[in-house]
PABABA-11672 format. One record per residue (C-alpha): residue number from 1; x, y, z. Coordinates in Angstrom, 2 decimals. Example, Ala and Ser with C-alpha at 12.3 -4.5 7.8 and 13.67 -1.06 7.14 Angstrom:
NODE | n | c1 | c2 | c3
NODE | 1 | 12.30 | -4.50 | 7.80
NODE | 2 | 13.67 | -1.06 | 7.14
//
This chain:
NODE | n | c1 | c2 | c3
NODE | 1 | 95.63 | -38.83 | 34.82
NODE | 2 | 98.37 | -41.03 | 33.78
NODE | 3 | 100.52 | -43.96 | 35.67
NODE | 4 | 100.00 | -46.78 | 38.42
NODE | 5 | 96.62 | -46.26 | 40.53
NODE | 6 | 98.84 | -45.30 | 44.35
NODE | 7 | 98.14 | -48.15 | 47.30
NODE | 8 | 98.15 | -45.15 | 49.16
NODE | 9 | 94.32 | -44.86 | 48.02
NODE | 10 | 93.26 | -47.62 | 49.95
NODE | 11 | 94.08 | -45.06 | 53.36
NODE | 12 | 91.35 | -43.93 | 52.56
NODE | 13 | 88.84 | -46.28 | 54.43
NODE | 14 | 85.68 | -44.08 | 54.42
NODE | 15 | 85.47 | -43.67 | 50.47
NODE | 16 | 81.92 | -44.60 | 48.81
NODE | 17 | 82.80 | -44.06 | 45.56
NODE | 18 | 86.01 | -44.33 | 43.39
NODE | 19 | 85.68 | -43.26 | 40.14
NODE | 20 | 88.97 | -42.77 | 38.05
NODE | 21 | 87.46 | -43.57 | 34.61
NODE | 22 | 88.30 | -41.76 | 31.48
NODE | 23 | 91.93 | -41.52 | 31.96
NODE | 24 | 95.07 | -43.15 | 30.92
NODE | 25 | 95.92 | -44.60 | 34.14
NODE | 26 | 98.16 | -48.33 | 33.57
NODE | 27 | 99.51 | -50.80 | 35.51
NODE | 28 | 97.73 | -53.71 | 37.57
NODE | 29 | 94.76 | -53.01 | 39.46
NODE | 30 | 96.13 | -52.70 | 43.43
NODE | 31 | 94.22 | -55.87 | 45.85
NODE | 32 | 93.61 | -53.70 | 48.43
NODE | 33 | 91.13 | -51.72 | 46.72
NODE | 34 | 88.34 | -54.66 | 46.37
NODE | 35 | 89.05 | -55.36 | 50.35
NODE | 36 | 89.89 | -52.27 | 51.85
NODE | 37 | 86.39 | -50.26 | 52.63
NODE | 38 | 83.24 | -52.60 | 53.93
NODE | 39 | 81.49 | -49.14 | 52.40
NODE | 40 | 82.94 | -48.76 | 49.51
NODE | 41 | 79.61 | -48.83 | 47.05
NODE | 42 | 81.17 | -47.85 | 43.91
NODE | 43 | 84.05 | -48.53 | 41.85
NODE | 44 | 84.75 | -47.88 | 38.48
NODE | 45 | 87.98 | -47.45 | 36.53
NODE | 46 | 86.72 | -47.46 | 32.70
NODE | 47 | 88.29 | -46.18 | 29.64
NODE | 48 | 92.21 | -46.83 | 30.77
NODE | 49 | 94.64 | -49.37 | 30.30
NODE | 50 | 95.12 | -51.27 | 32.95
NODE | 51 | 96.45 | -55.13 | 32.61
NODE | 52 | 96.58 | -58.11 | 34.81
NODE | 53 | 93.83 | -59.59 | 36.63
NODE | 54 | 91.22 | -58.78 | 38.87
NODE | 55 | 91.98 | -59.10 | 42.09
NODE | 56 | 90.58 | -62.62 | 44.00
NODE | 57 | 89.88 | -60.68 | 47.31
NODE | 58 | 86.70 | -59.28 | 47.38
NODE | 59 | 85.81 | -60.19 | 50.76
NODE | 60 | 82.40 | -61.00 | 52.02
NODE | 61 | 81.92 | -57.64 | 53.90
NODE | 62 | 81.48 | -55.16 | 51.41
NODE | 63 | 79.02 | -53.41 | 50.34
NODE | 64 | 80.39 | -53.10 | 46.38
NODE | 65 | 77.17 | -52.29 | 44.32
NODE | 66 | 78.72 | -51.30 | 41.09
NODE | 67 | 82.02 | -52.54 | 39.39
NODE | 68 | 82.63 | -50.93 | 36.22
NODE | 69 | 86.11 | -52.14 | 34.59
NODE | 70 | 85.10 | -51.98 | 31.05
NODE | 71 | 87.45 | -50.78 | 27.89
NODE | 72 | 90.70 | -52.18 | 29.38
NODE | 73 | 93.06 | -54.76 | 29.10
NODE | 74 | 92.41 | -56.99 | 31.90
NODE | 75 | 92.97 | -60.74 | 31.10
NODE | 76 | 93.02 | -64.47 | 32.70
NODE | 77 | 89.39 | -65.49 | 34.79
NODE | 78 | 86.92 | -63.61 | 36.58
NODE | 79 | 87.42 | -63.66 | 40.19
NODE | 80 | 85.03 | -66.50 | 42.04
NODE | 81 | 85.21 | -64.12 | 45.13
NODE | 82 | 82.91 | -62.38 | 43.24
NODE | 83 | 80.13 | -64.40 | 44.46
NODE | 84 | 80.62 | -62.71 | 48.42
NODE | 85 | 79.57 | -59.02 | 46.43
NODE | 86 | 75.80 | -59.89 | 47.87
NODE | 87 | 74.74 | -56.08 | 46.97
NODE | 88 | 76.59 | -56.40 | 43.48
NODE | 89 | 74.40 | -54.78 | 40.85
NODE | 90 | 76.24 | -54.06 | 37.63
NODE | 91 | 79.14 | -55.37 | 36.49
NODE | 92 | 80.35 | -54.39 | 33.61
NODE | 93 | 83.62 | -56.02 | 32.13
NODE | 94 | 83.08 | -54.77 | 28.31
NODE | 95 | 86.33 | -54.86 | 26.24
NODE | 96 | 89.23 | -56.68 | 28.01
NODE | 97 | 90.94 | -59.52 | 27.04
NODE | 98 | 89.08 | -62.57 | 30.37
NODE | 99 | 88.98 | -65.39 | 29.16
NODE | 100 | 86.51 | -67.72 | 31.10
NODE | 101 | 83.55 | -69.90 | 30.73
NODE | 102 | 80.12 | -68.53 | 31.51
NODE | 103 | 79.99 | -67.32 | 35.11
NODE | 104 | 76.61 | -69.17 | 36.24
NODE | 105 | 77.75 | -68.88 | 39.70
NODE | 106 | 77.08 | -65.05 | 39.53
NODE | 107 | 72.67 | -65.98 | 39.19
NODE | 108 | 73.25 | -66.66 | 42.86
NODE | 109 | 73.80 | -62.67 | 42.99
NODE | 110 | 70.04 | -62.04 | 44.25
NODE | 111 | 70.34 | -58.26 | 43.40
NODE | 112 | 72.18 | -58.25 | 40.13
NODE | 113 | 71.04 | -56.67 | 37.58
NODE | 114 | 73.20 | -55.59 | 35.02
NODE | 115 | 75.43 | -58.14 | 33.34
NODE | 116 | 78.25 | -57.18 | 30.65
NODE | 117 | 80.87 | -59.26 | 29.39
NODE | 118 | 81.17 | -58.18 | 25.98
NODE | 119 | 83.97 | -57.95 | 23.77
NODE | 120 | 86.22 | -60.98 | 25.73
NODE | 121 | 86.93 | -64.30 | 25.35
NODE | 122 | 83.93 | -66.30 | 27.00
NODE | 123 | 83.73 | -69.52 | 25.34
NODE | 124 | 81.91 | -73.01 | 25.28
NODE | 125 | 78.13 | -73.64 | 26.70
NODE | 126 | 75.89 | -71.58 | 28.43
NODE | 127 | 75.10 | -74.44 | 30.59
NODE | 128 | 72.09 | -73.80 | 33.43
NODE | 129 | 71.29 | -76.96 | 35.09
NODE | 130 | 67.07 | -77.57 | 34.89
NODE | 131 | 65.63 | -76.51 | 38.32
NODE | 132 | 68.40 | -73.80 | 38.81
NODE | 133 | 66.79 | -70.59 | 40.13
NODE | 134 | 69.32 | -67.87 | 39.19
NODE | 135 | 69.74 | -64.12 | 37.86
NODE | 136 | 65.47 | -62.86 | 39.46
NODE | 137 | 66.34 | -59.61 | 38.76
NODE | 138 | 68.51 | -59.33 | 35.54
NODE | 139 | 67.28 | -57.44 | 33.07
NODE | 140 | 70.38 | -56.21 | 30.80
NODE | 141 | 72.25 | -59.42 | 29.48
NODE | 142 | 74.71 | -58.53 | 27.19
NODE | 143 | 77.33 | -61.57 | 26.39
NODE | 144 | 78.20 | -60.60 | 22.50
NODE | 145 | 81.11 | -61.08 | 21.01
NODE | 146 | 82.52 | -63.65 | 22.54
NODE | 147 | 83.16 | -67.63 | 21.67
NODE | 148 | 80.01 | -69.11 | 23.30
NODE | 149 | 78.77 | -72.31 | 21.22
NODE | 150 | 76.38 | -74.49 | 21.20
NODE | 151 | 72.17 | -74.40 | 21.57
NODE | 152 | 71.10 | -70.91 | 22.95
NODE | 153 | 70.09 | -71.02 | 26.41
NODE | 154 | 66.47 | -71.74 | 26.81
NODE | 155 | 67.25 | -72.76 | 30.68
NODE | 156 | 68.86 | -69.10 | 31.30
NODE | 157 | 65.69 | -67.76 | 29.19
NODE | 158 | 63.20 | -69.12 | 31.96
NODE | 159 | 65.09 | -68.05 | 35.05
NODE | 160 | 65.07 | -64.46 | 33.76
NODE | 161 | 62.15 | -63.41 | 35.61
NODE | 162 | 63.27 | -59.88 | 36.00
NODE | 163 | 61.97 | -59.53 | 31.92
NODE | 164 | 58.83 | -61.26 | 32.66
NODE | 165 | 55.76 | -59.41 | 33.25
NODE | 166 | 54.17 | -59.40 | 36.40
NODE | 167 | 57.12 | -61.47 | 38.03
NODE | 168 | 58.87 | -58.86 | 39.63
NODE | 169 | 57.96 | -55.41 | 41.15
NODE | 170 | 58.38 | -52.43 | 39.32
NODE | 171 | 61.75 | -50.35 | 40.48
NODE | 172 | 60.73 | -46.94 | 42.66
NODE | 173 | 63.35 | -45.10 | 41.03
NODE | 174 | 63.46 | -44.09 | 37.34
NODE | 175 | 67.31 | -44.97 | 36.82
NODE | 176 | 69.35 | -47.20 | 38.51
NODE | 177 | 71.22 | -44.65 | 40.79
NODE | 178 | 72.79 | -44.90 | 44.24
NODE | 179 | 73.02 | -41.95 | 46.84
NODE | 180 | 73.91 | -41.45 | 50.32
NODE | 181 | 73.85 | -38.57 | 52.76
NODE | 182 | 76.72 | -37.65 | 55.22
NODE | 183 | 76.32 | -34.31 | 57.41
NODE | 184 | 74.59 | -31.65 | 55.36
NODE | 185 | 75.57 | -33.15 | 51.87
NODE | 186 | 73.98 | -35.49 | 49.54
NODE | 187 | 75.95 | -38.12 | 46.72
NODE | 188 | 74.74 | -39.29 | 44.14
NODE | 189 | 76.35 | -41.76 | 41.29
NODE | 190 | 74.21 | -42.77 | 38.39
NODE | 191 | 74.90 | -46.03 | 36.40
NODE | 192 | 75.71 | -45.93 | 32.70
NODE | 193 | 76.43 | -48.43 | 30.02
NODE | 194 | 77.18 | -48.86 | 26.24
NODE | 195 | 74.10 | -50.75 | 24.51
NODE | 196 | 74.19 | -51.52 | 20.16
NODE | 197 | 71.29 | -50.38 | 19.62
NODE | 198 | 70.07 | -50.34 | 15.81
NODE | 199 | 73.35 | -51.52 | 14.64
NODE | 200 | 75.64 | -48.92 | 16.40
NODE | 201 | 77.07 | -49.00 | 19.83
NODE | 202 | 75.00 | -45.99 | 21.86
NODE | 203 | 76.65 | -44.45 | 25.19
NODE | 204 | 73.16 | -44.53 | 27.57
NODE | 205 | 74.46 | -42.32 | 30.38
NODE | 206 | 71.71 | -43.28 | 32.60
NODE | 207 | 70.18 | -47.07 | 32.69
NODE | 208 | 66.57 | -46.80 | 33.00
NODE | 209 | 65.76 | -49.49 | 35.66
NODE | 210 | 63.21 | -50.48 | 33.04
NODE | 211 | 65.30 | -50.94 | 30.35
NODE | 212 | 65.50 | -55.02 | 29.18
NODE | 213 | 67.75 | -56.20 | 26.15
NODE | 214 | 69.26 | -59.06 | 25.34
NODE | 215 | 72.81 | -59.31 | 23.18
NODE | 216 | 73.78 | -62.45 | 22.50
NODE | 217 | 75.02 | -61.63 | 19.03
NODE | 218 | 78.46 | -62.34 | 17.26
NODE | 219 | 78.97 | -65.69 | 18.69
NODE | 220 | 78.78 | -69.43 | 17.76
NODE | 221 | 75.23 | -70.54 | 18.65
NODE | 222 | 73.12 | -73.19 | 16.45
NODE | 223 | 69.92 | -74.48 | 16.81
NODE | 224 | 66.60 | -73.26 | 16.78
NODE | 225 | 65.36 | -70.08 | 18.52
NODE | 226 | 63.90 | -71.38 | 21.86
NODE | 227 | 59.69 | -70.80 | 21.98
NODE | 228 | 60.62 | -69.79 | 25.27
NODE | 229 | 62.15 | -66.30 | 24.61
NODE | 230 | 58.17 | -64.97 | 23.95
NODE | 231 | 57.79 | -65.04 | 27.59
NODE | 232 | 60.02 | -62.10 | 28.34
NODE | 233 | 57.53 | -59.82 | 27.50
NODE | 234 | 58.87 | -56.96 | 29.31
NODE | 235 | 61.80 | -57.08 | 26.42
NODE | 236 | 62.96 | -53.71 | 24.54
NODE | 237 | 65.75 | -55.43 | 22.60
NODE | 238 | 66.78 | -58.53 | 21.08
NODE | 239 | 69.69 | -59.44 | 19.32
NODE | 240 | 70.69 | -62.79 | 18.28
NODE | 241 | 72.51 | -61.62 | 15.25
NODE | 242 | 76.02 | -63.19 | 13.44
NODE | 243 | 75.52 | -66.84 | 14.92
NODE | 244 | 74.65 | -70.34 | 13.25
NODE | 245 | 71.25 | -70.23 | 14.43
NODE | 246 | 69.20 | -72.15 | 11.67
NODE | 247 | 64.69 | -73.54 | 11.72
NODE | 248 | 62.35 | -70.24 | 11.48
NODE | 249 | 61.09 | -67.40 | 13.22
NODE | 250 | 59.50 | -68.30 | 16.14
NODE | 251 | 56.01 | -67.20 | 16.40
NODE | 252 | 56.36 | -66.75 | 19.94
NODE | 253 | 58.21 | -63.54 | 19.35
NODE | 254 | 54.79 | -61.66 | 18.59
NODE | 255 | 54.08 | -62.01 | 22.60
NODE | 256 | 57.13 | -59.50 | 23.00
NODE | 257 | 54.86 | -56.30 | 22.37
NODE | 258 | 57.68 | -53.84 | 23.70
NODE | 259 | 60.04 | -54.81 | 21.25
NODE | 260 | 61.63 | -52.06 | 19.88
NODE | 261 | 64.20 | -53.55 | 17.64
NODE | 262 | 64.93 | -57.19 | 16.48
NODE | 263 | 68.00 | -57.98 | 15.03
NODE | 264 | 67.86 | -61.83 | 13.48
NODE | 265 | 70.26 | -60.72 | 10.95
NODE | 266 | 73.88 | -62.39 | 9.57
NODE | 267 | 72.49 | -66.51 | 10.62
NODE | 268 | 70.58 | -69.45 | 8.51
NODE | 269 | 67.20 | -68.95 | 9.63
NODE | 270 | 64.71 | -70.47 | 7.06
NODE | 271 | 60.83 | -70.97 | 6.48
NODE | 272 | 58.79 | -67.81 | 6.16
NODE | 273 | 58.58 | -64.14 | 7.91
NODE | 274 | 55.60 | -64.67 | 10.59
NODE | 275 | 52.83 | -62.25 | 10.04
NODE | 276 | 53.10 | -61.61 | 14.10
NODE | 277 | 55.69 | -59.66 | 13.44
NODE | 278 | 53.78 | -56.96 | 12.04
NODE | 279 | 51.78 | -57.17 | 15.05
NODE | 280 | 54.65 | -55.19 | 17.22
NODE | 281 | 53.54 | -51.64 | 17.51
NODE | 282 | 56.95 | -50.28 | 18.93
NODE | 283 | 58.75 | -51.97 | 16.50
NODE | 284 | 61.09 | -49.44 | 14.96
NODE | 285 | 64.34 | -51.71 | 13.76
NODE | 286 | 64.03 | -55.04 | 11.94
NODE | 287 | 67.13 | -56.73 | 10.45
NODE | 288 | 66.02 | -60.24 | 8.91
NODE | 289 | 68.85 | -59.74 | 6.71
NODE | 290 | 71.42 | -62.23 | 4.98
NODE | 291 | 69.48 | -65.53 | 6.23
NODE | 292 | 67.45 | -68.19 | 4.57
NODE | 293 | 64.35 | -67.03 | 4.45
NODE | 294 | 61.40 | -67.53 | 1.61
NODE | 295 | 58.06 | -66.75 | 0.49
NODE | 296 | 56.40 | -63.72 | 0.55
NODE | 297 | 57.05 | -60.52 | 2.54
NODE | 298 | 53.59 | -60.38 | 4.77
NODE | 299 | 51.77 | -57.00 | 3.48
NODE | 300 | 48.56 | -56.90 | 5.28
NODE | 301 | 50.95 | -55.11 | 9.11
NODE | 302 | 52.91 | -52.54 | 8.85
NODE | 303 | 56.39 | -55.23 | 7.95
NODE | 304 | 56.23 | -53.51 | 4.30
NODE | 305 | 57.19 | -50.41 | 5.74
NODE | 306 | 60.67 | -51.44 | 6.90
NODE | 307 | 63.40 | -50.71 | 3.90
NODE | 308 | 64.97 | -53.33 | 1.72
NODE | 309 | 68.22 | -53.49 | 3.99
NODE | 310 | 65.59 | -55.28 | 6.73
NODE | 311 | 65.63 | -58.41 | 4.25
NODE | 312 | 68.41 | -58.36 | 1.83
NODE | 313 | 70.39 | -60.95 | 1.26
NODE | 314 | 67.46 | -63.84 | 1.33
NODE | 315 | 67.33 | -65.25 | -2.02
NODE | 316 | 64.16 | -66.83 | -1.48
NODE | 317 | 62.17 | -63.95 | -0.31
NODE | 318 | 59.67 | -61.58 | -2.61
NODE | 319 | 57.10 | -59.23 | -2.87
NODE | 320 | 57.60 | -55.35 | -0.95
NODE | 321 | 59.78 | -53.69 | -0.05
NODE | 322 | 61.82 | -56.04 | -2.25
NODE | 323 | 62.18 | -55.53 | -6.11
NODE | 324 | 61.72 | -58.55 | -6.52
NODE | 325 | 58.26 | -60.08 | -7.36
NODE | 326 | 56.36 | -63.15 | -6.58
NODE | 327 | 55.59 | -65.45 | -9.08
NODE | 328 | 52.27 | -66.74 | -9.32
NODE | 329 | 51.02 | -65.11 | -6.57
NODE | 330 | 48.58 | -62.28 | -7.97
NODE | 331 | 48.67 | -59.21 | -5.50
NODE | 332 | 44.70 | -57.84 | -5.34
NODE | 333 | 45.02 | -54.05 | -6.91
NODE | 334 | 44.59 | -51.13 | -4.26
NODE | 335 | 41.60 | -48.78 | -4.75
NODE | 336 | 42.94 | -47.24 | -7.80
NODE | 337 | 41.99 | -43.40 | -9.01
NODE | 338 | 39.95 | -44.29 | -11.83
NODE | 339 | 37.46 | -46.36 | -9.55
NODE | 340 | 37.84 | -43.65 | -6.97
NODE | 341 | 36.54 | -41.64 | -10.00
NODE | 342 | 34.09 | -43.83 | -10.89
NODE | 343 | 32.66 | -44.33 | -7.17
NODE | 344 | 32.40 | -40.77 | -6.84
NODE | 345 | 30.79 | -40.01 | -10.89
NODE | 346 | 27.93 | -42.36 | -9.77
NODE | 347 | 27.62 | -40.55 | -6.75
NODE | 348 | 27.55 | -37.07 | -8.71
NODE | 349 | 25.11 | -38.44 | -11.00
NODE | 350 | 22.79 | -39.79 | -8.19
NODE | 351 | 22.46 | -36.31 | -6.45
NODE | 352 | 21.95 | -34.90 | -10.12
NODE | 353 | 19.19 | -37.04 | -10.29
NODE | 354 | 17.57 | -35.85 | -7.27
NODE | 355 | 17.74 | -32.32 | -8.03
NODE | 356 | 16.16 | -32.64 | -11.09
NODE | 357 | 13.16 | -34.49 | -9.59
NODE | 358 | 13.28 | -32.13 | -7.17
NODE | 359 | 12.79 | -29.35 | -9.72
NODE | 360 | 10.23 | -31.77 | -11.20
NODE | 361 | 7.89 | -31.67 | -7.96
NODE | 362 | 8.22 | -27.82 | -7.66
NODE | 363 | 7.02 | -27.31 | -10.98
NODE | 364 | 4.44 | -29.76 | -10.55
NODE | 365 | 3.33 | -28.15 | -7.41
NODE | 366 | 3.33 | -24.55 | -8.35
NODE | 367 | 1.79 | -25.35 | -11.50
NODE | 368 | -1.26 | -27.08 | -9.83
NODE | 369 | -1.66 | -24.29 | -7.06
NODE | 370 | -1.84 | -21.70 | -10.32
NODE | 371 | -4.77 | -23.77 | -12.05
NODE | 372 | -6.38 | -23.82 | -8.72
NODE | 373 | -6.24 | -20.28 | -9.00
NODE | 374 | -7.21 | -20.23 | -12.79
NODE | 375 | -10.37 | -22.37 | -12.44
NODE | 376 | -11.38 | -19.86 | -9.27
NODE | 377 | -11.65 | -17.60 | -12.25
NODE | 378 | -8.40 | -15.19 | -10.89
NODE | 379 | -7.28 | -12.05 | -12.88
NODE | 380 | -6.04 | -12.62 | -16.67
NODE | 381 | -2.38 | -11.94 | -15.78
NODE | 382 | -2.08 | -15.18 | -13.52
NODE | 383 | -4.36 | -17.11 | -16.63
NODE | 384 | -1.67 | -16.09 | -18.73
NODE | 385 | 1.50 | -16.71 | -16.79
NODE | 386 | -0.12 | -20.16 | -15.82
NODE | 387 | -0.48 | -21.42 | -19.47
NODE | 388 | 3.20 | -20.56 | -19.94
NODE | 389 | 4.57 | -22.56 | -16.99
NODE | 390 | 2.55 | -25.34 | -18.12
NODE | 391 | 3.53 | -25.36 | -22.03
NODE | 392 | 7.46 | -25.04 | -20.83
NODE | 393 | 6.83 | -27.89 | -18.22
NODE | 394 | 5.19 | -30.05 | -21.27
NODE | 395 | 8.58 | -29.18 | -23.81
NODE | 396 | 11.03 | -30.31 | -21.20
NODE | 397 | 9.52 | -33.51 | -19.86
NODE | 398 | 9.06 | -34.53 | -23.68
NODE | 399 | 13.10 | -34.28 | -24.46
NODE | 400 | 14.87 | -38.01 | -24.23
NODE | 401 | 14.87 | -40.02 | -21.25
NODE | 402 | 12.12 | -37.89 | -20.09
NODE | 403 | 8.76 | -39.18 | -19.34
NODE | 404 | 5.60 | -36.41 | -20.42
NODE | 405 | 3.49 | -35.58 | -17.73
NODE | 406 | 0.12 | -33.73 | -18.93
NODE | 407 | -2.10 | -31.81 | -17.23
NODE | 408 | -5.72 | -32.28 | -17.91
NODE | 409 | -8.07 | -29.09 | -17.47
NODE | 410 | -11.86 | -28.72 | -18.13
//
């Protein structure tokens, strides 16, 4: 579909969802579509190239639960009448040209979820006053590439119960979806997003309502790492790459056991790699690369396992999977073949033993049962066949290493 998006659309008063996305539709975005429908639920116009700015007149009677305008050319500030969408759960402005400060006035949006403003022009402080209670339920906070500055949030951090376990209630549904039946026939329209996950932007056609990350990458932050961000422990991605961030690795980020990728990389963290790191079981992408950091690689977890890309570009670093050695630290040998070998020869030569005594006592035994016999004056044949067991018995216990044993007879 190409050209202007027709006012004529907004006739339509009993539309639930609008979804024009994946076109090449231009022009301004009309007003009356953010007003016109108290039922509209659903509105997304991705993937065009529409300009201006969002309209100002959402109006506090609808019922907008999705606003998807991402990958367009939208510019000037997000819309404060934003705040009256009271059933808003994802918006999604990826890829346009707003440029704003950081909407904190959306965290009073009780059933928001879903927050993307990547790829804009967001600048200065993520300022949250101390005592604010704001964003419950967010769990997908993606704010990368943009111009934020300053000390990363540790305020925003603690109001984001929604990645905290235990703090809110798991979803019913599987995937955050919205539906609604009129007459005999059921709608459905499920909620999707673009995520960079492992280092490459991933289309996730469905958002599980489970699904937690965290983007803040490509920015300006500095400071440390708050302690703070080990208590979202219901996190599946973190990425706090391409900043200024400088101190170490916070330990606390070993409390974050369904992390499945970290991505530290591209800042001027220092200090050493902490061993809790290895501790993360769903761990399957780790990018410590192109920082500060020193001393050894730890060995003892599974943090060896991760290729040499994971911590390039940190001078100070050593030991596997680097090529690069540590001196003066003396790494104590695996279990090596040879002593393999060895463990198992002294085994072998222990059951030898044990055989041959065995053989020992059953010539020992049969030999006295057959002078039993002898002495009870039995036939000659027996006599005979007993005098040989015992002269063999005598010439092999004599050889080396062998103790004689000698039978005594009347």
């Amino acid at each position: 579909m190409t050209g202007k998006i027709p006012s004529l659309l907004c006739n339509a008063t009993e539309l639930k969802i609008i979804n024009l996305s994946y076109n090449t539709l231009t022009g301004s975005l009309p007003q009356c579509l953010t007003n016109f429908s108290t039922g509209l639920s659903v509105l997304n116009l991705r993937m065009n190239h529409l300009d201006g700015t969002i309209p100002q007149s959402f109006c506090s009677r609808n019922s907008l639960t999705t606003l998807d305008l991402r990958r367009n050319l939208f510019e000037g500030t997000l819309p404060r009448s934003l705040v009256k969408c009271k059933h808003l759960e994802v918006l999604d402005l990826n890829d346009n040209h707003i440029e704003d400060t950081f909407p904190r006035w959306l965290g009073t949006l009780w059933e928001l979820k879903v927050l993307i403003l990547r790829s804009n022009n967001f600048k200065d402080l993520l300022n949250i006053p101390r005592g604010a209670h704001l964003f419950p339920k967010l769990h997908i906070l993606d704010l990368s590439n943009n111009n934020f500055g300053g000390p990363l949030p540790a305020t925003l951090i603690m109001n984001l119960k929604a990645m905290m376990n235990g703090e809110i209630g798991p979803d019913k549904s599987l995937y955050m979806a919205w539906s609604f039946e009129r007459l005999w026939r059921r709608t459905s329209y499920e909620n999707s997003m673009t995520v960079a996950i492992k280092g490459q932007e991933i289309e996730r056609v469905k958002i599980l309502t489970f699904f937690t990350i965290i983007d803040l990458s490509c920015n300006s932050f500095q400071g440390d790492i708050p302690e703070v961000i080990g208590n979202l422990q219901s996190l599946i991605g973190l990425n706090l790459s391409h900043n200024h961030l400088t101190g170490s690795i916070p330990l606390s980020l070993g409390n974050l056991t369904d992390l499945e990728w970290l991505d530290l990389s591209s800042n001027k963290l220092g200090g050493g790699i902490p061993r809790v790191l290895g501790d993360l079981a769903y761990l399957g992408y780790l990018d410590l690369s192109k920082n500060q950091l020193t001393r050894r690689i730890p060995q003892d977890k599974h943090l060896s396992t991760f290729s040499s890309e994971s911590f390039g570009g940190n001078s100070g670093l050593c030991g596997t999977p680097l090529p690069k050695a540590c001196l003066g630290y003396v790494q104590p040998p695996p279990p090596s073949s040879s002593s393999s070998f060895d463990c198992k020869g002294h085994e072998s030569w222990f059951k030898q033993k044990a055989v041959w005594m065995g053989y020992a006592s059953g010539i020992v035994i049969g030999i006295s049962i057959a002078y039993i016999a002898f002495e009870s004056k039995r036939p000659k044949w027996l006599s005979r066949g007993v005098k040989m067991l015992e002269r063999r018995a005598v010439e092999w216990m004599e050889k080396p290493k062998r103790k004689a044993i000698k039978f005594h007879g009347q």
